[in-house]
Kinemage of the C-alpha trace (Angstrom):
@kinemage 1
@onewidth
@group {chain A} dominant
@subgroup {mainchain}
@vectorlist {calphas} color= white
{ca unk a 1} P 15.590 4.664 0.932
{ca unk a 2} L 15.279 3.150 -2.521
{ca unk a 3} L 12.182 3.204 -4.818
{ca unk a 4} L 9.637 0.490 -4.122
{ca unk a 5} L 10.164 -2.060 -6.967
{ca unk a 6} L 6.711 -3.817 -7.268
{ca unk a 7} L 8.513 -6.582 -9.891
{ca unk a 8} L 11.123 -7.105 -7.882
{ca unk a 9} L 9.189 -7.742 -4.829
{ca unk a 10} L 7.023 -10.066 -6.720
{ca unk a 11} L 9.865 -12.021 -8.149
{ca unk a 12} L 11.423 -12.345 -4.060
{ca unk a 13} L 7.638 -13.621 -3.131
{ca unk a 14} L 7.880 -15.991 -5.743
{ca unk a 15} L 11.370 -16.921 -4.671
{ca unk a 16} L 10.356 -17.584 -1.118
{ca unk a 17} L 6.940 -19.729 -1.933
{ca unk a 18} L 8.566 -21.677 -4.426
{ca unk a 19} L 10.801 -23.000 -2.228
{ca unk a 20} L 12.982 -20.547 -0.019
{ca unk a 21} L 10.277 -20.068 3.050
{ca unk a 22} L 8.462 -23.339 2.868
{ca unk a 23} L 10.145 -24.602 6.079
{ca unk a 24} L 7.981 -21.554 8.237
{ca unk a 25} L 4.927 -20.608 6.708
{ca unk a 26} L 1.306 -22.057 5.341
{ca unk a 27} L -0.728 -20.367 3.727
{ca unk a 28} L -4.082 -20.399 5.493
{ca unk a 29} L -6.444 -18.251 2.868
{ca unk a 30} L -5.880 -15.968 -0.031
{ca unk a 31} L -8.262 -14.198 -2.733
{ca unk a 32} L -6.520 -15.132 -5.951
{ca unk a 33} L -9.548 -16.322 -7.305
{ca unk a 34} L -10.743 -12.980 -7.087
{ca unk a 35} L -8.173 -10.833 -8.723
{ca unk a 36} L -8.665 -10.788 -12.112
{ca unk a 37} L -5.205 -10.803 -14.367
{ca unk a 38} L -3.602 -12.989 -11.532
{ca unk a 39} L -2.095 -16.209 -13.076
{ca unk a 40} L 0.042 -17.433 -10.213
{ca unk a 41} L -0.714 -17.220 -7.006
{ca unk a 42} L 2.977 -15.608 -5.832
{ca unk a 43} L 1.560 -12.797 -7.850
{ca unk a 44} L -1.337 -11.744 -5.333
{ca unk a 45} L 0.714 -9.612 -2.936
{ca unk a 46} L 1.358 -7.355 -5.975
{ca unk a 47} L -2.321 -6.247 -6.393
{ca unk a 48} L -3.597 -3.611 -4.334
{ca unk a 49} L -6.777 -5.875 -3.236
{ca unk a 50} L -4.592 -9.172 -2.992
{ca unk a 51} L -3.748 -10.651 0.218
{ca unk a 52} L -2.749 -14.265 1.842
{ca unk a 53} L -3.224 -15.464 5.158
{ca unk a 54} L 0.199 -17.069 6.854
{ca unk a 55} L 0.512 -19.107 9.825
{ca unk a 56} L 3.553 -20.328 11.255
{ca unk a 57} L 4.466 -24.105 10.269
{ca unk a 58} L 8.237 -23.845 11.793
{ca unk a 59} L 6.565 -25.004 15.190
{ca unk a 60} L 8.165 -21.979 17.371
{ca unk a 61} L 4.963 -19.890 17.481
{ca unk a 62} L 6.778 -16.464 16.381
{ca unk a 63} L 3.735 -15.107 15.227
{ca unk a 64} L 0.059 -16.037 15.298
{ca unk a 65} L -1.626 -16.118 11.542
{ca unk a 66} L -1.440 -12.938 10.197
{ca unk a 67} L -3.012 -11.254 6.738
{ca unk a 68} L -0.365 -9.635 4.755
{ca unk a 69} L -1.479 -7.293 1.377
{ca unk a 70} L 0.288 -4.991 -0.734
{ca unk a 71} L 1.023 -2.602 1.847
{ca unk a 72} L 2.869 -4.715 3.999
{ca unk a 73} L 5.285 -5.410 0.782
{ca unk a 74} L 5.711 -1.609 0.290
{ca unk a 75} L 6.995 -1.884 4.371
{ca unk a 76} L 8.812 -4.474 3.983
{ca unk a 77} L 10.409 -2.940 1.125
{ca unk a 78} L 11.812 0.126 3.091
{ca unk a 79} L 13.384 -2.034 5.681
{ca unk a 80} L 14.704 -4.579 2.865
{ca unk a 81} L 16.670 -1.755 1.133
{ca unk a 82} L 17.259 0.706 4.010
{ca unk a 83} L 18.463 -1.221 6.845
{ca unk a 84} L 22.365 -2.272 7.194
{ca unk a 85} L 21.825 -5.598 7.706
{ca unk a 86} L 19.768 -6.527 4.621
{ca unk a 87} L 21.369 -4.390 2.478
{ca unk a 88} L 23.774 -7.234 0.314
{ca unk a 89} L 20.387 -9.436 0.171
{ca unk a 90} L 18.943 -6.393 -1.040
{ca unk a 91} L 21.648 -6.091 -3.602
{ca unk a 92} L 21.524 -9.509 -4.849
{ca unk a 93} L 17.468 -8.286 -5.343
{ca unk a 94} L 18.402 -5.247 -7.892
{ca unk a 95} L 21.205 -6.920 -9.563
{ca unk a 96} L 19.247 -10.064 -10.328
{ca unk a 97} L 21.533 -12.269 -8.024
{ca unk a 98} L 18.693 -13.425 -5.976
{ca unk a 99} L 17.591 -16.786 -4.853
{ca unk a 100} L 15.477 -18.893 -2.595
{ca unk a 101} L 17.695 -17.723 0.655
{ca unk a 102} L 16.988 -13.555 -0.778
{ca unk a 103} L 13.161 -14.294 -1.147
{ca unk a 104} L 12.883 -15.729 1.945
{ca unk a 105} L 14.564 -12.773 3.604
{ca unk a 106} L 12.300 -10.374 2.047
{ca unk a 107} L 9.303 -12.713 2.759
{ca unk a 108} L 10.234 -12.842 6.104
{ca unk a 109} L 10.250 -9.224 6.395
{ca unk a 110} L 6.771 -8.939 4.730
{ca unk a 111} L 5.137 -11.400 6.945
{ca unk a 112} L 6.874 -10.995 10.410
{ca unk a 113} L 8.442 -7.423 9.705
{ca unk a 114} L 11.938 -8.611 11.302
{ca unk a 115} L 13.965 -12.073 10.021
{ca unk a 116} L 14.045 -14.735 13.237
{ca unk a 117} L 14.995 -17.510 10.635
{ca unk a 118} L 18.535 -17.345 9.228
């Protein structure tokens, strides 16, 4: 299992809420306004205290609104770099190759722990 890579996690959350994941999720609540140092709100999930609150927008119902924090990033990490079948997205992650479709992967993984969209 590789290293948890807190900037590269926060650059794939970025990824997916700028654009690669908007067709699935809202975000219901968060608690930016309450972490000091935080200047964009993609940033939360890499402070301990951060969190957001997703629903599911896709209008399947895979998962009822859930709160994700920091931990769930360091979970979603060890699947994101361990398992088989996320392993090149993973590698576009550490080489700097990633993009909306690699965010929204790892999002994915962070807010549903498995990837039912593409």
């Amino acid at each position: 299992m590789e290293k948890f890579e807190k900037e590269i996690a926060a650059i794939l959350i970025c990824n997916a809420l700028e654009g690669g994941s908007n067709y699935w999720y809202y975000i219901d609540a968060h608690n930016f306004k309450e972490i000091d140092g935080i200047v964009y709100l993609s940033a939360i999930l890499s402070h301990e205290k951060g969190f957001l609150v997703i629903s599911d927008s896709s209008g399947h119902n895979y998962f009822e609104p859930v709160k994700i924090t920091y931990k769930d990033v360091e979970i979603a990490w060890q699947k994101f770099s361990y398992e088989k079948k996320y392993r090149h997205h993973f590698y576009d992650a550490i080489r700097e190759n990633d993009d909306a479709c690699t965010g929204d992967v790892f999002f994915q993984l962070v807010v549903m722990k498995e990837v039912p969209f593409g």
